[in-house]
N, C-alpha and C positions, 0 to 999 in steps of 0.2 A: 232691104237688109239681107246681107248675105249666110251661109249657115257659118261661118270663119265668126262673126261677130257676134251672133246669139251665142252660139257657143260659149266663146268666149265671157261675153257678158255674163251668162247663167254661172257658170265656176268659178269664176271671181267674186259672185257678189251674194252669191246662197250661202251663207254661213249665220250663226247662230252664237252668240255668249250665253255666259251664267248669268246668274243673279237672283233678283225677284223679280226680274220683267222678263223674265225669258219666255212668259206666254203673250207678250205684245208686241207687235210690229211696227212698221212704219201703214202699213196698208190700214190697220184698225186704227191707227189713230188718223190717219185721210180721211176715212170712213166716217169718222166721228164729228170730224169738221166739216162734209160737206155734207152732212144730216139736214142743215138745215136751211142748204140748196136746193135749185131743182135736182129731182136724184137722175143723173141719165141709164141710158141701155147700158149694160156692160155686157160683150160677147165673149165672154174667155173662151180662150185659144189653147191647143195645147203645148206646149213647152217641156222639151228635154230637160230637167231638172236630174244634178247628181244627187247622190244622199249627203246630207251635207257634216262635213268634218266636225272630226274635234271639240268640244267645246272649248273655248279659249279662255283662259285663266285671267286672273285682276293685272290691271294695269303695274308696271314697277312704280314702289311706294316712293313718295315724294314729287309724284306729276303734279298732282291737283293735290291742293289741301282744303278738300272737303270731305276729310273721313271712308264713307262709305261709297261717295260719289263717283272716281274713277270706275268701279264696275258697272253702275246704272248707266253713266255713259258709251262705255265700250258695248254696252247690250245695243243702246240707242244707236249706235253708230254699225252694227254690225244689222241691225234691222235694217236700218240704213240701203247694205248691199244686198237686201232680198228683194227689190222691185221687179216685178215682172209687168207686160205692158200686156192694154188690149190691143184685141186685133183691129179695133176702130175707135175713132175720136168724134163725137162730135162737134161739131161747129159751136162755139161760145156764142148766146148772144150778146153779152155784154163787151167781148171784146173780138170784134168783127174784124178781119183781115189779119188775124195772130194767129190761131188754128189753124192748124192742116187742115185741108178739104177731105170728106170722108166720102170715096165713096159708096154706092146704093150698096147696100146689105142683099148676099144671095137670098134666093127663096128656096123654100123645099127643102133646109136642112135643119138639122140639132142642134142644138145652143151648144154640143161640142160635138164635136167631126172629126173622125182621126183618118188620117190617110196612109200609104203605106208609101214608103219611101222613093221619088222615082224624080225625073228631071221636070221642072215647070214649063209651061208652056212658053216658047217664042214670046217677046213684049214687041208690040207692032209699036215702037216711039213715036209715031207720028201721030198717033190717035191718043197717047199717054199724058194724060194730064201734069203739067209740071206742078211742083209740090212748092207749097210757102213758109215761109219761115214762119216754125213755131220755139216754141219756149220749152223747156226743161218743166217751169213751175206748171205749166198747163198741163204737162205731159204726167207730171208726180200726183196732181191733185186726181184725176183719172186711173190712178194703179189701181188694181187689184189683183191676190195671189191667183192662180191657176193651176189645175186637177192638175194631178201627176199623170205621165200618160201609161196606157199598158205595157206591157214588158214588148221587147221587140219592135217599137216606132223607132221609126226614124228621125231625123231632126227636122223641128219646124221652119218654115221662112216667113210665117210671117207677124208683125208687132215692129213697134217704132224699136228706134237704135237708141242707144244710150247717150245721153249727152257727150261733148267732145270730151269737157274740162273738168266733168267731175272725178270726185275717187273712184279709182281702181284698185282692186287686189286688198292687201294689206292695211287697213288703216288708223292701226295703232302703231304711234313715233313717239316716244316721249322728247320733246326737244321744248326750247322754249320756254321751260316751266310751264310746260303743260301737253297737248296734243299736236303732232302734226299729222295733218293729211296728205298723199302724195298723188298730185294729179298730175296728167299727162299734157296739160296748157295751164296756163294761168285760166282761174276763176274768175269768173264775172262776177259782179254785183250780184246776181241773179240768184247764182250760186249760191253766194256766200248769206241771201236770206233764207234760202231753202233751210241750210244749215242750221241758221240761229232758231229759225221757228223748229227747227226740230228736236234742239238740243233744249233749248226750252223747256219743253216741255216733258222732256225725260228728266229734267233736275227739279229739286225739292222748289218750290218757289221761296224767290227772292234769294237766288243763288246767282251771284256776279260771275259773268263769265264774258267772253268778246271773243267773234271769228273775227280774224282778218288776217289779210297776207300777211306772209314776212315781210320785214322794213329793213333798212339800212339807218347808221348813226347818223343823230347831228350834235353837233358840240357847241354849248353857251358857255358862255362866260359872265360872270355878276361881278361889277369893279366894287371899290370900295365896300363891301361887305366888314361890319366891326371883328375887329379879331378879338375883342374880350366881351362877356356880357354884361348885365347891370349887376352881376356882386364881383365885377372884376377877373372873375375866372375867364379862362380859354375857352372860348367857343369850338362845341364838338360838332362831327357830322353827323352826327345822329340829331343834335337838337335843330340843326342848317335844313337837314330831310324834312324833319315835320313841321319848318317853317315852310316849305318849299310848297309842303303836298298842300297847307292850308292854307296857302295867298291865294290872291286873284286870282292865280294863272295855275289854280289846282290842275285845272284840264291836261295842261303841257308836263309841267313837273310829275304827272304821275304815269308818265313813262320813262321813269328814270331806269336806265339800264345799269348801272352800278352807283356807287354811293358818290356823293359828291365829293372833288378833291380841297382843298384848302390850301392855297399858295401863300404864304406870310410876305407880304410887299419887301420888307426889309427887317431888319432885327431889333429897328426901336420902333416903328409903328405899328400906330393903334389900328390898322384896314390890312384887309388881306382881298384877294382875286379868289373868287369861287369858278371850278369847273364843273360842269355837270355834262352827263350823256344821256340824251332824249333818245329815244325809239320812232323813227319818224322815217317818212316815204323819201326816197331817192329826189324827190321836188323840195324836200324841206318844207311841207304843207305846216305840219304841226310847230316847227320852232319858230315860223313866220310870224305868230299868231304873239309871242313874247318879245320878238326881237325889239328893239327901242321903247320896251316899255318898260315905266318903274315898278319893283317891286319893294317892300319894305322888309326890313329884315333886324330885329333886334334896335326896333325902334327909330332907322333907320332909309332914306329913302336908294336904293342902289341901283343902276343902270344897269338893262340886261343886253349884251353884245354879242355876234357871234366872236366862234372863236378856231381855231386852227389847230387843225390837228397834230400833237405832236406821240410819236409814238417813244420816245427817248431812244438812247445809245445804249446797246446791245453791252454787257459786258460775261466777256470770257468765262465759263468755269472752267478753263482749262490753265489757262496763266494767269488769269486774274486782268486781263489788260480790255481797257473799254475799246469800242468801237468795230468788233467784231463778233461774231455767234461763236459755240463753242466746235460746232463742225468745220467751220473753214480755219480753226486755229493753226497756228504752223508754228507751234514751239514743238523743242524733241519731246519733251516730259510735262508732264503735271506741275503743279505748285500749289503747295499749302498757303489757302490766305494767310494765314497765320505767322507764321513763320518761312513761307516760301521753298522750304525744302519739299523733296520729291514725291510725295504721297499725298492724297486725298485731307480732307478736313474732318472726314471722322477718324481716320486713322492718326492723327496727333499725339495722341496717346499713346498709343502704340511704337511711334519711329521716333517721335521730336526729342531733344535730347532736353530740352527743359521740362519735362514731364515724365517719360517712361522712365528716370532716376540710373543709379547705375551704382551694384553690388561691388564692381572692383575699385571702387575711389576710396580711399582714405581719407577722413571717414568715410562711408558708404553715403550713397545719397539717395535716398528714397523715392518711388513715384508720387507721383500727385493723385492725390486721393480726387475718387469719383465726384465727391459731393464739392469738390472746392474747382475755385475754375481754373486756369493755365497762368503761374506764375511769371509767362510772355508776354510784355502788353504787346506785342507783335509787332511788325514791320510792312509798311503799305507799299505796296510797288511801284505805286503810282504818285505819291504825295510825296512819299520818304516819311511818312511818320509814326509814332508810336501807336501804331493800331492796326485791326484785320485792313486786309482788303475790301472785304465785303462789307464794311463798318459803313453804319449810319452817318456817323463823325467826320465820313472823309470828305474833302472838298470840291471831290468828282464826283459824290455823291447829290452835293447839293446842287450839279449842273448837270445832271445825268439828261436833264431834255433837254441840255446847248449843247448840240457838235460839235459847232464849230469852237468853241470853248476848249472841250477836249482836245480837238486836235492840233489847236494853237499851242497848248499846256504842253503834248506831247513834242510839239518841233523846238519849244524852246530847253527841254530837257535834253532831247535829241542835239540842240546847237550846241548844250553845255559839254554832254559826251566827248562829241566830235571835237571839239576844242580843245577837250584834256586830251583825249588819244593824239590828235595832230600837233600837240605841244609837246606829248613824250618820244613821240618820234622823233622829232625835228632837233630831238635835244639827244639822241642815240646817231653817233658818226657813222655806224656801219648798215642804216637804214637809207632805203632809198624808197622815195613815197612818189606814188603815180597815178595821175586823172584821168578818166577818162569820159568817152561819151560818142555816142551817135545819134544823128537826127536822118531823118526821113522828112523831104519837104511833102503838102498838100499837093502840088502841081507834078502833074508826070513828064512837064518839059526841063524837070530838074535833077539830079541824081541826088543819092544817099550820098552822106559825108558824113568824117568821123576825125574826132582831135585826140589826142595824149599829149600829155604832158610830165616831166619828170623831174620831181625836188628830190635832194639832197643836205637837209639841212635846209636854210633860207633859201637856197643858190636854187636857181634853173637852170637845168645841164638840159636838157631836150624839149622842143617844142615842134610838134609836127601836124598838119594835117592834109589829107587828100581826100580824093571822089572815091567810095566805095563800089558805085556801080548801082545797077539798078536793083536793089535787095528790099527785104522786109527791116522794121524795126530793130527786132532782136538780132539778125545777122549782123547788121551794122554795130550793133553796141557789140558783140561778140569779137569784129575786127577789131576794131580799138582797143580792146581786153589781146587780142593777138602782138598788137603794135604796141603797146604800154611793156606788155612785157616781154619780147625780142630787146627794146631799148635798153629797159632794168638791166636785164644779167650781163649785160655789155659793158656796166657801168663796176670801175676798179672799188677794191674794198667792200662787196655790197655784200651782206649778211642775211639780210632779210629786209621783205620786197613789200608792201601794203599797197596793193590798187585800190584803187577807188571808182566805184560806178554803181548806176543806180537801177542796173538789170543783175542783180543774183541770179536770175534764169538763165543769162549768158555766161556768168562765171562759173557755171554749175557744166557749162556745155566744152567752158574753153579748156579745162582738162580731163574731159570725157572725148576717146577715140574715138566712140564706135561710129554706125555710119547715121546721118542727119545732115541737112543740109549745109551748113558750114564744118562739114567734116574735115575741110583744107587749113580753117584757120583752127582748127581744133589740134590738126597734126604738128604744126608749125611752133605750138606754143609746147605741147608734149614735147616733141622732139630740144629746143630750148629748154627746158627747166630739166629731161632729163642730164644733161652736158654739164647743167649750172648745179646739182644738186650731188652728182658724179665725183667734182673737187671737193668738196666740203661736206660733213655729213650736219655740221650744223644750220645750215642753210632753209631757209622756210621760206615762205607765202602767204599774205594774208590778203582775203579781198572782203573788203569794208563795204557796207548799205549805206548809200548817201541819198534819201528819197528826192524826188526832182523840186519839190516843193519847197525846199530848205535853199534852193539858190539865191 
C-alpha cells in the first residue's frame, strides 16, 4: 500500500457524528463479537490520523421514518469510516486459503515503533511472496483503532488497503426513501452483509430496514380485476395496495414503487386492467416470481401478466397541443388553456375578457369574483369543445398513452383545414395555388429531383419536373419552392400565390439572401417576387405546411 492511499483512506473515513453513540465504534463493537473467539495478536501500527472534522448534524427529515433513528444510524455509519488496519493478519484456521499469509513478526522491537520518515528499502520481487486473495469481512473482523503518532512523523506504509468497492468519503444521500451510499464499484454480496450486520445492530431491535443496490422497474399488469366492490361502490387504490401487499405474492407487491394505476376496460364493464410498478433488478428476478400466477382480488381469481411500458404523449404547456415537450414548442406565443388567448392560465383573470369585466360598457360589467369560477366553459384546441385544454373531460385525455391515436386525430383535423383552405382558394379567381416537392433517392447512382406544379382554379396551367443535381434534402425542396414560384408570377391575373410544401425550413430559406448554401436559388426567387410585388402593392405570398404523412 502506497502513502497516496493510506492517506487518502485515513481522511476520508476518520470522522465522527453526534448522538448517543458517539462514544461507540465500529472497532468496539468487532471487539465485542470476536470476545468469544480465539482473541489473536494485535500489533498496532502507527497511522497518520488528522483531527477529525466537524461533527455532522441529523440526517434531512423524512429519510427514515423511525423517529430518532436517522442520527443512530449516521453515527453508525460514520464509525463505519473510522477503520484502521493491523500491521498483520493472521492465518484463519477455520477458513484456510482466504487469508493473506502473514509474515514472521520482527524481533527486538515495541509493540509500537515510530520511524522517522525516509525511502523504504529496494523489494528484491523475486524472493517476495505473492499475496492471496483475502476478504474485506476477514480483514473488518481484525480492526482495531491505533495511537495517534507524535507530532512530526511521517507517513506510515504499512497495513492492508481498503476494500475496492466499499464507501468512500461522504456517506450520507438521502435518496431512495432512505440512505444512499456512494461507492467507487459496484458492491459485492460481501459488502453489502458487512453492512446489514452493522447497521443492525446500531438500530433499536426489530427495526425493518434492507441494504441492497439500486434496481430498475418492472411493470405488471392484473386483467380482469372487479372494478366495483361487494357494496357496489368503485373500487379504490388504496383498497387494490392492501389487497396486493397481503396476497400470496406479499413478497413482490411490496416493492411497489408508486401506487397502482386502474384502467376501466370500457364504460359499461364490471373489470378493469390493474398496473403496478415493482422495484426489481435489471434480470426481472423479482416480477418472475408472480408472472403467470393467480392472484385473488375482491373475491376474485385475476391473472398476473407482464406489461409494456407506456410512458404517454407529452403535452405542450406552451399551446396546449399533445405530442410534444414544452421546450421544443414552436408556436410564436403562449395560450391560455382556457380561453386560448395570449397569457398564462394564472393570469386569466387578469387579461381574459370574460372575467377581468369592463368599467366602460353600458351597463358596466363587473369582474368575476375570486371565489366563483370563470363564467368560460372554455374552448379545447384540440377536440373543439366546451372545456380547458388541460380538462379531464377531453378525449385526448382519455388516450394520452395512444400516439398513434393522437396523431391520427391530429391529420384528420389537419385533412379538414386543408380542404377548406384549398376550397377557398380554388374559389378566389385571382389565386394561383402551387405544389411542390423534393426527394433525394437512397442510392448515389441517382440524382436529386424535384416537381411543381400550378392550379388555378380547378385548371393546371404548369406542370414541370427535372434533376436537381447532386444536393442535400432541403436544397432540393428549396429548388422546387424556386421553380413553383418563378412559374406563379408569370401567371396573368395573379393576386396572391399559396405554395405548398412540406419543408418550412426551405421556405423560411427561399426568401432569405443572405449567404448558405442554396444562396442561388434564394436570389432567383428574391429577385422574382421583388418585380411581381413592384406592379401591385396588393400582391402577397403564402407558403402552407402540408406534413409528408397526409399524402
Amino acid at each position: 500500500m502506497n502513502n497516496g492511499t493510506m492517506e487518502q483512506w485515513v481522511q476520508e473515513w476518520d470522522v465522527t457524528g453526534q448522538g448517543d453513540l458517539a462514544e461507540i465504534s465500529l472497532a468496539s463493537m468487532l471487539e465485542a463479537e470476536m470476545s468469544s473467539r480465539e482473541e489473536p495478536t494485535i500489533h498496532p501500527v502507527p497511522v497518520f490520523r488528522p483531527p477529525p472534522p466537524a461533527a455532522h448534524g441529523p440526517l434531512d427529515e423524512g429519510v427514515i421514518d423511525v423517529g430518532a433513528l436517522p442520527d443512530i444510524l449516521m453515527q453508525a455509519l460514520d464509525d463505519l469510516g473510522c477503520l484502521a488496519s493491523p500491521s498483520c493478519i493472521p492465518t484463519s484456521k477455520k477458513r484456510k486459503g482466504v487469508d493473506r499469509p502473514v509474515p514472521p513478526l520482527p524481533q527486538k522491537k515495541s509493540k509500537v515503533a515510530y520511524s522517522r520518515p525516509g525511502l523504504p528499502p529496494p523489494i528484491n520481487r523475486a524472493t517476495k511472496p505473492k499475496p492471496h486473495p483475502t476478504t474485506w469481512a476477514g480483514i473488518a473482523c481484525q480492526a482495531a483503532l491505533m495511537p495517534p503518532p507524535p507530532p512530526g512523523l511521517g507517513l506510515q506504509r504499512r497495513g492492508p488497503s481498503p476494500p475496492p468497492s466499499f464507501p468512500m468519503g461522504h456517506l450520507h444521500h438521502p435518496a431512495y426513501d432512505g440512505l444512499l451510499l456512494v461507492t467507487p464499484t459496484v458492491a459485492s454480496p460481501s459488502d453489502l452483509d458487512i453492512l446489514h450486520n452493522f447497521i443492525r445492530k446500531s438500530l433499536p431491535t426489530g427495526t425493518l430496514f434492507e441494504v441492497a443496490l439500486p434496481s430498475s422497474t418492472s411493470f405488471i399488469k392484473i386483467l380482469d380485476v372487479p372494478y366495483f366492490d361487494p357494496k357496489g361502490l368503485k373500487i379504490t387504490q388504496e383498497a387494490l395496495e392492501k389487497a396486493l401487499r397481503t396476497s400470496v405474492h406479499a413478497e413482490v407487491f411490496a416493492y411497489l414503487s408508486t401506487k397502482p394505476r386502474i384502467d376501466h376496460n370500457s364504460e359499461h364493464s364490471t373489470s378493469c386492467t390493474m398496473y403496478c410498478n415493482i422495484w426489481d433488478s435489471q434480470q426481472g428476478t423479482r416480477a418472475k416470481k408472480a408472472l403467470g400466477q393467480p392472484i385473488f382480488l375482491a373475491g376474485q381469481s385475476c391473472a398476473i401478466r407482464p406489461a409494456a411500458r407506456h410512458t404517454g404523449v407529452l403535452l405542450c404547456q406552451h399551446c396546449w397541443k399533445w405530442g410534444h415537450p414544452t421546450v421544443a414548442c414552436k408556436a410564436k406565443q403562449l395560450s391560455c388553456p382556457i380561453c386560448s388567448g395570449p397569457h398564462e392560465q394564472k393570469e386569466h383573470r387578469q387579461h381574459a375578457g370574460c372575467c377581468k369585466g369592463n368599467a366602460k360598457a353600458k351597463p358596466p360589467v363587473l369582474p368575476t369574483p375570486c371565489d366563483q369560477p370563470c363564467p368560460r366553459k372554455g374552448c379545447c384546441v384540440n377536440c373543439h369543445n366546451d372545456h380547458a385544454a388541460n380538462s379531464a373531460s377531453c378525449k385526448f385525455w382519455a388516450h394520452r398513452y395512444d400516439r398513434e391515436w393522437i396523431m391520427n386525430k391530429y391529420r384528420q383535423d389537419r385533412r379538414l383545414y386543408l380542404d377548406e383552405l384549398i376550397a377557398k382558394a380554388r374559389a378566389d379567381p385571382l389565386t394561383v395555388l402551387a405544389a411542390t416537392d423534393g426527394s433525394v433517392p437512397q442510392s448515389n447512382q441517382y440524382q436529386a429531383a424535384l416537381a411543381a406544379i400550378i392550379y388555378k382554379g380547378h385548371h393546371k396551367l404548369e406542370r414541370t419536373r427535372y434533376v436537381s443535381g447532386r444536393v442535400t434534402a432541403p436544397d432540393a425542396e428549396l429548388n422546387a419552392i424556386s421553380c413553383a414560384v418563378r412559374l406563379a408570377v408569370k401567371q396573368a391575373n395573379c393576386q396572391h400565390i399559396m405554395v405548398f410544401t412540406d419543408s418550412m425550413g426551405s421556405a423560411h430559406r427561399a426568401v432569405d439572401p443572405s449567404v448558405h448554401s442554396g444562396q442561388a436559388f434564394s436570389l432567383s426567387v428574391c429577385r422574382a417576387l421583388q418585380e411581381w410585388f413592384e406592379a401591385d402593392d396588393l400582391r402577397r405570398i403564402t407558403f402552407v405546411y402540408i406534413p409528408s404523412a397526409l399524402r
